[in-house]
ZAKEVO-715361 format. One record per residue (C-alpha): residue number from 1; residue in one letter; x, y, z. Coordinates in nm, 4 decimals, padded with zeros to 6 digits. Last residue first. Layout:
% residues N
NUM/A/X/Y/Z $
...
This chain:
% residues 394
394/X/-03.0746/00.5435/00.2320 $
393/X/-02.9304/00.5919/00.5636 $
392/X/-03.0726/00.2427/00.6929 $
391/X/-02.8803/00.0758/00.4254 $
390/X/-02.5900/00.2069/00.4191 $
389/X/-02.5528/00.1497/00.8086 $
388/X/-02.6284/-00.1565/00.7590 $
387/X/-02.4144/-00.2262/00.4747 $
386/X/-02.1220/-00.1355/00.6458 $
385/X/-02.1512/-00.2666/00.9771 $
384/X/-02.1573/-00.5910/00.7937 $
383/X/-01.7718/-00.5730/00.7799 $
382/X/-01.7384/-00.5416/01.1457 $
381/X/-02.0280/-00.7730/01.2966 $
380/X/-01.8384/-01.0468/01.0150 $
379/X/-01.5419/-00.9841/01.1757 $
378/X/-01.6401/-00.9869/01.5515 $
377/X/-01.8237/-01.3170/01.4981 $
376/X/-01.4819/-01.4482/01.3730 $
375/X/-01.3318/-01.3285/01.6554 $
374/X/-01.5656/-01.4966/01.9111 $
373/X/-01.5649/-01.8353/01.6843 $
372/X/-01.5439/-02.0554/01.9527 $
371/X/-01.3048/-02.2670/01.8638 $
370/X/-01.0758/-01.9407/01.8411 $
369/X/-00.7495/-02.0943/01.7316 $
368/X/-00.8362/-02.3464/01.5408 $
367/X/-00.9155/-02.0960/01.2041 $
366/X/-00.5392/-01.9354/01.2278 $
365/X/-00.3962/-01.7305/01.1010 $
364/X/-00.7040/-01.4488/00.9467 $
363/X/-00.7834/-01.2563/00.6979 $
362/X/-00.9361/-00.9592/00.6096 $
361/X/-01.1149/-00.7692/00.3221 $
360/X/-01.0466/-00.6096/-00.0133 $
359/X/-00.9263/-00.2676/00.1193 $
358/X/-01.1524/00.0543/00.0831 $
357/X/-00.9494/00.2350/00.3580 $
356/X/-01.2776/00.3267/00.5563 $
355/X/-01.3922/00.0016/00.4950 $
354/X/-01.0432/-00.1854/00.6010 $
353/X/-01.0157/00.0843/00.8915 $
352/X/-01.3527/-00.0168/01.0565 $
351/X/-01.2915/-00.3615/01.0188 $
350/X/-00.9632/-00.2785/01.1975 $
349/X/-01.1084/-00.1386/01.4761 $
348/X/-01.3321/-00.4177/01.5234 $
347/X/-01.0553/-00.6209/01.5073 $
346/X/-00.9271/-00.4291/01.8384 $
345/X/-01.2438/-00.4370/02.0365 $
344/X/-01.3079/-00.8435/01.9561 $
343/X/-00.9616/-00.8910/02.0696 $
342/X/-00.6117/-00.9201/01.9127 $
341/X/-00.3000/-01.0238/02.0839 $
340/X/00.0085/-00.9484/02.2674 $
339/X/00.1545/-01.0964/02.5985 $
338/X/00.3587/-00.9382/02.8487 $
337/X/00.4390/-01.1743/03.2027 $
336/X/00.6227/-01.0598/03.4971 $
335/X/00.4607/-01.3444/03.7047 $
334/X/00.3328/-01.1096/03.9874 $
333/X/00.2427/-00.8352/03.7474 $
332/X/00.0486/-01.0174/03.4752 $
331/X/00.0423/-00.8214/03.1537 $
330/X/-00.2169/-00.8573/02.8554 $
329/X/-00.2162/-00.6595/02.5757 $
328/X/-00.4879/-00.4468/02.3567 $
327/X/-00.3785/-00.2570/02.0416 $
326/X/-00.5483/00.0223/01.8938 $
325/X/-00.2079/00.1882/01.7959 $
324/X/-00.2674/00.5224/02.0178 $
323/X/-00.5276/00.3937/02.2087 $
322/X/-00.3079/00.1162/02.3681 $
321/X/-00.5729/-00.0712/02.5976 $
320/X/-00.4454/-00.3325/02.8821 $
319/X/-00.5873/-00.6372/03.0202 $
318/X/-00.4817/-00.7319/03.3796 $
317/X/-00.3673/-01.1220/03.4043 $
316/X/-00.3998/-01.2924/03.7480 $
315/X/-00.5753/-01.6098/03.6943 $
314/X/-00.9167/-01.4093/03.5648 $
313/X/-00.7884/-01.2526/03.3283 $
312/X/-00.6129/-01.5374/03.1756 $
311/X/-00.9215/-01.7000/03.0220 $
310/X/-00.9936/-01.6019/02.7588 $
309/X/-00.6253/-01.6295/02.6377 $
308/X/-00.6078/-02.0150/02.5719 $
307/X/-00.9409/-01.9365/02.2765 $
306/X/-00.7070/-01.7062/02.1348 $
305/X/-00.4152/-01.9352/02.0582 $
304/X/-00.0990/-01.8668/02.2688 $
303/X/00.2403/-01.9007/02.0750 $
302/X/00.5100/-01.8136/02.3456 $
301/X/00.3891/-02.0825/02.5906 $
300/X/00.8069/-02.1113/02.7709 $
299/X/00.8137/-01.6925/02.6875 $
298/X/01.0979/-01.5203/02.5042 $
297/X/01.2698/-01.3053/02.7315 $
296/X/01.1922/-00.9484/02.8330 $
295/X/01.2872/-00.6026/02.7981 $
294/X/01.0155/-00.3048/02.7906 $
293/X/00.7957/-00.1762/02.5069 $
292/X/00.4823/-00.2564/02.7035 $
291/X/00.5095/-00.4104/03.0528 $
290/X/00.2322/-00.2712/03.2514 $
289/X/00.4236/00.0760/03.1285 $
288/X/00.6625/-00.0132/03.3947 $
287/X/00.6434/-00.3795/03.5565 $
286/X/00.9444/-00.5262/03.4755 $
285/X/00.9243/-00.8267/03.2426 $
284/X/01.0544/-01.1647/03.3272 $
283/X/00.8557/-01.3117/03.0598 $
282/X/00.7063/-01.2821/02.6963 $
281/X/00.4457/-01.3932/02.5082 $
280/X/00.2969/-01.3519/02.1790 $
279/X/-00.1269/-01.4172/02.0754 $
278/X/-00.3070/-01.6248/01.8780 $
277/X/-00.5861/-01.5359/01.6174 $
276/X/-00.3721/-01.3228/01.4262 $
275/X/-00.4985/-01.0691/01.1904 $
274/X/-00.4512/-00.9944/00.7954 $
273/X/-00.5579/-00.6925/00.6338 $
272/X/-00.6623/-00.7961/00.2344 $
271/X/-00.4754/-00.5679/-00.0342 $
270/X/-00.6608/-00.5978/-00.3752 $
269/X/-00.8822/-00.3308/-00.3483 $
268/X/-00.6173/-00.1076/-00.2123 $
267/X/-00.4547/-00.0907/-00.5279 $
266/X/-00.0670/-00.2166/-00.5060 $
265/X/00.1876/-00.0202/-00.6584 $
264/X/00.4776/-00.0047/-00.3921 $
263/X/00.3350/00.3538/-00.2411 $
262/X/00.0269/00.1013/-00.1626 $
261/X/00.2394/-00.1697/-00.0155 $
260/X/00.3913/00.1105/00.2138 $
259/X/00.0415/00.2349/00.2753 $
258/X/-00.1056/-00.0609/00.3946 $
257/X/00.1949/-00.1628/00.5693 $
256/X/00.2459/00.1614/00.7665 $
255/X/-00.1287/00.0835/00.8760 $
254/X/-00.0643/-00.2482/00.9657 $
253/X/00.2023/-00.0979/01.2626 $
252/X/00.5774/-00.0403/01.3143 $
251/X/00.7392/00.2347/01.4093 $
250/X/01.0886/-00.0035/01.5533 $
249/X/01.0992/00.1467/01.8936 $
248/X/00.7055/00.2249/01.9246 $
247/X/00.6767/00.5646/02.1536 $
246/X/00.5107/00.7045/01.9136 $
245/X/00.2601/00.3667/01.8632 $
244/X/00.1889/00.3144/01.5184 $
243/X/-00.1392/00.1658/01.4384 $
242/X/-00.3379/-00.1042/01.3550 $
241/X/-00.0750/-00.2979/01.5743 $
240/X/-00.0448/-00.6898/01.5475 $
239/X/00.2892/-00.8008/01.7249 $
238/X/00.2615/-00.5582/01.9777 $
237/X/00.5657/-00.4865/02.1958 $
236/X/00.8190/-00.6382/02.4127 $
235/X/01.1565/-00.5710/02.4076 $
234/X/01.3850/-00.8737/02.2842 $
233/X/01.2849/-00.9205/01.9616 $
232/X/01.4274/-01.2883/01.8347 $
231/X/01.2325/-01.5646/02.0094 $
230/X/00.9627/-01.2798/02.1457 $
229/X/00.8521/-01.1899/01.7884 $
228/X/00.7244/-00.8492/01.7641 $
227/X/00.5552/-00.7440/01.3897 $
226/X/00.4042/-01.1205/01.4216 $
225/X/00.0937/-00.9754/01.2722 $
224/X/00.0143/-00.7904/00.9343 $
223/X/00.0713/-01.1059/00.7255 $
222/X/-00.0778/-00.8819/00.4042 $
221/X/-00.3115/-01.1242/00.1792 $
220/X/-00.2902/-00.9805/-00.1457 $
219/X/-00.5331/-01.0758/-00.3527 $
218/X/-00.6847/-01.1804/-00.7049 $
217/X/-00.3692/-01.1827/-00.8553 $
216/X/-00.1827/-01.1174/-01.1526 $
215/X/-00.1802/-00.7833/-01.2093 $
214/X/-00.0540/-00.7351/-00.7907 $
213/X/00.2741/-00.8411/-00.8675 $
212/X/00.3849/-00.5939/-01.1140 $
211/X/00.3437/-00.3036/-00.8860 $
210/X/00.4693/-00.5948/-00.6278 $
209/X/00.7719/-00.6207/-00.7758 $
208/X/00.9460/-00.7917/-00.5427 $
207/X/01.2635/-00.8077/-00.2638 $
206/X/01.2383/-00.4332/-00.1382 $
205/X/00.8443/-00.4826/-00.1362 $
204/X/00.9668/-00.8099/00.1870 $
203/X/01.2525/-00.5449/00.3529 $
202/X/00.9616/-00.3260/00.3773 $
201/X/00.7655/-00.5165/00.5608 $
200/X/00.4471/-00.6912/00.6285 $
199/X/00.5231/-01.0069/00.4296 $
198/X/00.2884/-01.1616/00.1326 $
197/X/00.0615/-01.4194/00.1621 $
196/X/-00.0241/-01.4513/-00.2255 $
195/X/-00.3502/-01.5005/-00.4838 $
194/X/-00.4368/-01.6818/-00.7496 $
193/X/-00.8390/-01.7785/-00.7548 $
192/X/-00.9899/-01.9493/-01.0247 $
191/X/-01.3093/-01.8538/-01.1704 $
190/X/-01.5453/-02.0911/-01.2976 $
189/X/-01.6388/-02.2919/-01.6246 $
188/X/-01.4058/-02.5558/-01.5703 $
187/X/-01.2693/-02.5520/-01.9443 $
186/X/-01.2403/-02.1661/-01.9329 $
185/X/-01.0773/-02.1895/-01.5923 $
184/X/-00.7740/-02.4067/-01.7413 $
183/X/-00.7010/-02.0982/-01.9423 $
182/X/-00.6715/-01.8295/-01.7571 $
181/X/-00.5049/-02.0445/-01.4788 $
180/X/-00.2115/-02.1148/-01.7049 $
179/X/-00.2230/-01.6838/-01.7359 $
178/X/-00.2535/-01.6709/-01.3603 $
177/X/00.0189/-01.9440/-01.3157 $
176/X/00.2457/-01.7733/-01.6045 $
175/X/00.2453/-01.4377/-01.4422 $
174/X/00.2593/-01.5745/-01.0933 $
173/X/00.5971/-01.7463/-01.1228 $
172/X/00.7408/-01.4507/-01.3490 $
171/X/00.6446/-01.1870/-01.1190 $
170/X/00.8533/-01.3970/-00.8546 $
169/X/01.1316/-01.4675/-01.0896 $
168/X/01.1853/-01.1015/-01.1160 $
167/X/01.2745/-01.0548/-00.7733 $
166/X/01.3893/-01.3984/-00.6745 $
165/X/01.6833/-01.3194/-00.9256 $
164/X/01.8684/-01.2245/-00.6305 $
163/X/01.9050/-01.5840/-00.5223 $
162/X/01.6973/-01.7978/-00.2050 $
161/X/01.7758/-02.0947/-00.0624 $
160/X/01.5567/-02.1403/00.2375 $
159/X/01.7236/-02.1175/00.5697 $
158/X/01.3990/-01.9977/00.7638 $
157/X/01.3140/-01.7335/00.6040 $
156/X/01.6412/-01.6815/00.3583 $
155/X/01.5793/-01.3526/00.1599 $
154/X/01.5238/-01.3171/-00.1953 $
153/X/01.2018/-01.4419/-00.2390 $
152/X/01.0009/-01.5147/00.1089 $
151/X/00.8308/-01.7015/00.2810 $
150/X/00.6617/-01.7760/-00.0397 $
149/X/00.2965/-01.8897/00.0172 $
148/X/00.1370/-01.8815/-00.3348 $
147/X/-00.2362/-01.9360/-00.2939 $
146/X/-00.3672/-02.1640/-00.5222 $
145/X/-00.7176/-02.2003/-00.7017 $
144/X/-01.1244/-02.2781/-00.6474 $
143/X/-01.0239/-02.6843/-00.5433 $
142/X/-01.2131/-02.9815/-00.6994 $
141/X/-00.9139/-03.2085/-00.5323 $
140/X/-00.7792/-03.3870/-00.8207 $
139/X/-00.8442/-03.0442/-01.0473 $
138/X/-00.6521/-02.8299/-00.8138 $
137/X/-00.3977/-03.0425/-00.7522 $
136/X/-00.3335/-03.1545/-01.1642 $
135/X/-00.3438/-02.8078/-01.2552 $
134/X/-00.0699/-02.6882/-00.9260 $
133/X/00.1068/-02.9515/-01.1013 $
132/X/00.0999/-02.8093/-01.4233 $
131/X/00.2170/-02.4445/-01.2781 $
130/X/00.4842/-02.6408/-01.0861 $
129/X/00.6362/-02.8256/-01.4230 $
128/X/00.5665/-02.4925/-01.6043 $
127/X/00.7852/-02.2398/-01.3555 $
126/X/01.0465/-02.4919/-01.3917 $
125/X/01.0947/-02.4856/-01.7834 $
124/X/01.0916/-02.1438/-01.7613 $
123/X/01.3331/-02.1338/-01.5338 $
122/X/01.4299/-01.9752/-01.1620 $
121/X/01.0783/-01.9974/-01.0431 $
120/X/01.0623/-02.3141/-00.8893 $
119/X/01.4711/-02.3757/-00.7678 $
118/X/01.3483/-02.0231/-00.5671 $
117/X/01.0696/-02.1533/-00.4630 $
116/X/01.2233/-02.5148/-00.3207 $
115/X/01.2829/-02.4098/00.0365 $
114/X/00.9325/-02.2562/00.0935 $
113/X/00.8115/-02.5256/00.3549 $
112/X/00.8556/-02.4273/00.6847 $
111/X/00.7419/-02.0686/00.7022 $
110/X/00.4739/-02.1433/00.4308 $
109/X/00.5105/-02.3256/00.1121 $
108/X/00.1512/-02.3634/-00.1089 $
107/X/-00.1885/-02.2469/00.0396 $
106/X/-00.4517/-02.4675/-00.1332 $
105/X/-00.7946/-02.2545/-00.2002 $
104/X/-01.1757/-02.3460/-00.1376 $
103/X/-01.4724/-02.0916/-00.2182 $
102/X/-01.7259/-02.0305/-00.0490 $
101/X/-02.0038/-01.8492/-00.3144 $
100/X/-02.2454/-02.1538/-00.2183 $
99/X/-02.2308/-02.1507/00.1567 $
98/X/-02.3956/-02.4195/00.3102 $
97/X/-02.3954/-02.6704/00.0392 $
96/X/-02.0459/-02.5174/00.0162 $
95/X/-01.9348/-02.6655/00.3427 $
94/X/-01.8726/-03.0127/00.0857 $
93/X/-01.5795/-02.8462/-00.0244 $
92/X/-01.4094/-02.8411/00.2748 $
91/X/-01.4671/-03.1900/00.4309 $
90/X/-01.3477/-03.3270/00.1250 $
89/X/-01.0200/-03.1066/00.0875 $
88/X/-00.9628/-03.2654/00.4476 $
87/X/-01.0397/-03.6078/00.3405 $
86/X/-00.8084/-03.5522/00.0364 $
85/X/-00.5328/-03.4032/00.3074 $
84/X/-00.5643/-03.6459/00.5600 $
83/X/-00.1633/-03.7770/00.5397 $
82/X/-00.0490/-03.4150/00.5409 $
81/X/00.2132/-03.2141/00.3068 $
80/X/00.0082/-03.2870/-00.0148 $
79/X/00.2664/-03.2270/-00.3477 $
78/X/00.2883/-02.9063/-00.5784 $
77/X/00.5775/-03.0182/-00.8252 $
76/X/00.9141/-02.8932/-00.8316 $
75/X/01.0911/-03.2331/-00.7472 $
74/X/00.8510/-03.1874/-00.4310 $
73/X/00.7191/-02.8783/-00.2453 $
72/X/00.4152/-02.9025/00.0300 $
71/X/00.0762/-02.8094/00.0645 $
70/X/-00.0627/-02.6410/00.3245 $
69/X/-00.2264/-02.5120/00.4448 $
68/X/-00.6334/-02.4703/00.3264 $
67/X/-00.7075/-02.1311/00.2179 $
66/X/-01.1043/-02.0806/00.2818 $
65/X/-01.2943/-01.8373/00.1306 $
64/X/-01.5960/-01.5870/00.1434 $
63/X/-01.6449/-01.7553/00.5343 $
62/X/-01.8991/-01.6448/00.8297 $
61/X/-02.1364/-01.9020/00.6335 $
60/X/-01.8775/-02.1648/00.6620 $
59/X/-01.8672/-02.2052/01.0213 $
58/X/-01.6325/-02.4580/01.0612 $
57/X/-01.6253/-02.7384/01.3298 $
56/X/-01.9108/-02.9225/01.2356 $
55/X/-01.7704/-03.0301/00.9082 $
54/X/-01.5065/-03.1958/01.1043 $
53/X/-01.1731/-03.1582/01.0282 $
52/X/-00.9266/-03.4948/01.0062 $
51/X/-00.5931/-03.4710/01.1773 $
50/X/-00.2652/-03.4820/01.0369 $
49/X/-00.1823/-03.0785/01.0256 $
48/X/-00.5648/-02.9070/01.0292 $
47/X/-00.3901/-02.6062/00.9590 $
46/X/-00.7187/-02.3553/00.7905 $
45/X/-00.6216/-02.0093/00.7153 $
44/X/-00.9193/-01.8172/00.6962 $
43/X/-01.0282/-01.5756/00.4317 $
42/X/-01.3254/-01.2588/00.4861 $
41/X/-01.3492/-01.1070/00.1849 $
40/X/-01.5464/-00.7817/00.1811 $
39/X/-01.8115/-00.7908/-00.1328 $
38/X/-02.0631/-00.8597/00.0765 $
37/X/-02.0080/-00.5426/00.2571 $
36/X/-01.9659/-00.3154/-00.0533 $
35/X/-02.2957/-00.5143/-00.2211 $
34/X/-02.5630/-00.3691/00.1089 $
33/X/-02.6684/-00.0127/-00.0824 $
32/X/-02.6462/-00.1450/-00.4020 $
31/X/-02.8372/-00.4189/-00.3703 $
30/X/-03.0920/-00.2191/-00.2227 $
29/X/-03.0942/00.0507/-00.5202 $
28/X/-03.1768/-00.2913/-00.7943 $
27/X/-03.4091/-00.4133/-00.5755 $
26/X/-03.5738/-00.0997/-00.5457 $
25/X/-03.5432/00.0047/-00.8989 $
24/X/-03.7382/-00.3597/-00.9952 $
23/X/-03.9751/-00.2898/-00.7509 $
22/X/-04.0258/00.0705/-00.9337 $
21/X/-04.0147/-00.0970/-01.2652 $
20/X/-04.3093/-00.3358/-01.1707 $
19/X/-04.4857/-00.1348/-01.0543 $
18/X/-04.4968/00.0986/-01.3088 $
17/X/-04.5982/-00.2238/-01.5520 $
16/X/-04.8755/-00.2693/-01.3616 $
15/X/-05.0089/00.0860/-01.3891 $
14/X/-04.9602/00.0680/-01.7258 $
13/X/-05.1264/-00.2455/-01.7943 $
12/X/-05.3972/-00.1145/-01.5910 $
11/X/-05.4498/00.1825/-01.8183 $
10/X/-05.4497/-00.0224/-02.1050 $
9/X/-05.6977/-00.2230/-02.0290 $
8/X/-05.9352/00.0550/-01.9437 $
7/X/-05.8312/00.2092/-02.2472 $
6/X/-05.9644/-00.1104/-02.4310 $
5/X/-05.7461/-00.0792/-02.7896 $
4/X/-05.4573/-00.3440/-02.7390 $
3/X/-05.3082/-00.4593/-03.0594 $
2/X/-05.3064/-00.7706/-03.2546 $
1/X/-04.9778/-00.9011/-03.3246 $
């Protein structure tokens, strides 16, 4: 190699090259400044049920990931649960030409459809005829992995069979999935996600091993909502809380969970807040407190999607702000009418908390719920707030 002897040559080259490491320092020192915010999962819960989505109707740049639910239990094997499923998976997968980090996850079980987890996990033999299947899904349908929706081991949810055992067989389940999963990633050349819904209680860390749990997944998507359900809690209350109200009969809130799932063994990197985008009703409520913790009956609407709720307030419902848990409510004083929910203030407050609590991100039940995307625009303002303010600081 012949070398350089012009000093005047020289000197430029070194002036050029200065450049080009300070750029390079810059890039690197904005990255850093705006990663934590990116790096914030934002998941939806998608139900289509039997109807087809349309691209259109999904705003997959607001997205990190998308679990689809769900899919349903068969003879041990992961089966579809909807007659549109492949044109749903479809639909999903083609939103990454829009978004190419989204990725696209089955949700397995749910409320309705966990009966056979317990037959699942109770073997070896069984764990590997549903870990093959959940192969055979993923790969059929180009999916990114499985989200394990156990409602919930070793308790009944809604008349599941369910055994002691569930405990251990639990870890076991998701041991052998991720590890399956290890290995079937290697041929596809990408990551592939396992991850849980998990309940917001202590009854639900009583009934796992979550300190062993967590190892094997990506997340841990807490169901912090439905803390008050008017078909079996017959005082009113907030079924989403960031925090605990005092004067709260049963102290409940997503902050207790956080920390109780914490205390249990699970980093809060992996924990992911969940929020509802619906809302709980109750009637025949007196009017004291504008309704909060007081007796009522399950409402005839009790499951009221967001994008229903907009409009009350201007057909006789006052809304309602609960500093102490950072909850708003709705209560309608000639009708007698409670109903909980989350707003645009309130999941801004907990955008705040899952950055100030370092936790992996938020999700959401359920996508169709806010058609017009005001709550999802109010989680992505939340979690960006992060990096902006990073940035301009710097």
């Amino acid at each position: 190699m012949k070398r350089i002897s012009n000093p005047l040559l020289l000197r430029v080259l070194s002036s050029c090259l200065a450049v080009l490491i300070l750029s390079m320092c810059f890039t690197l020192h904005l990255r850093a400044a705006i990663s934590p915010a990116q790096k914030k999962e934002i998941i939806a819960y998608i139900f289509p049920k039997d109807r087809i989505i349309a691209p259109q109707e999904v705003s997959a740049a607001k997205l990190t990931r998308i679990n689809y639910a769900f899919a349903n239990l068969q003879n041990s094997q992961i089966v579809e649960g909807f007659a549109h499923d492949a044109e749903n998976f479809a639909v999903l997968n083609s939103l990454k030409r829009d978004n190419s980090s989204l990725t696209v996850v089955v949700s397995v079980g749910g409320w309705t459809w966990s009966g056979d987890f317990s037959d699942i996990a109770l073997t070896k033999q069984s764990r590997k005829l549903f870990i093959e299947s959940a192969v055979k899904f993923v790969e059929k349908y180009e999916l990114d992995g499985v989200d394990i929706d156990w409602e919930y081991p070793g308790m009944a949810g809604d008349n599941h069979r369910f055994r002691p055992e569930d405990k251990q067989n639990y870890t076991l389940l998701l041991k052998e999935l991720r590890a399956r999963f290890d290995k079937e990633q290697k041929k596809l050349h990408r990551h592939l996600v396992t991850s849980i819904a998990t309940g917001a209680s202590t009854e639900f860390l009583e009934h796992t091993e979550m300190d062993k749990v967590q190892r094997y997944v990506d997340t841990v998507n807490l169901m912090s909502y439905d803390y008050y359900v008017p078909s079996w809690d017959k005082t009113t209350g907030h079924h989403a809380p960031l925090f605990t109200n005092p004067a709260d009969p049963k102290k409940i809130s997503a902050d207790r969970t956080v920390h109780e799932y914490e205390s249990a063994g699970v980093p809060q990197g992996k924990l992911v807040l969940g929020v509802p985008f619906y809302g709980k009703g109750w009637t025949q409520v007196p009017d004291q407190n504008h309704g909060l913790f007081q007796p009522g009956k399950e409402a005839p609407n009790t499951y009221l999607p967001f994008s229903a709720l907009i409009s009350l307030q201007n057909s006789g419902y006052s809304r309602y702000w609960d500093t102490d848990a950072s909850a708003p409510y709705l209560y309608n004083h000639d009708t007698q009418t409670f109903i909980s929910y989350d707003d645009p203030e309130s999941l801004k407050k907990k955008c705040e908390y899952v950055i100030d609590h370092k936790l992996a991100g938020v999700m959401f039940w359920e996508y169709t719920g806010d058609s017009a995307n005001t709550l999802l625009d109010a989680i992505n303002a939340g979690l960006r707030s992060e990096a902006t303010t990073t940035t301009e600081t710097r």
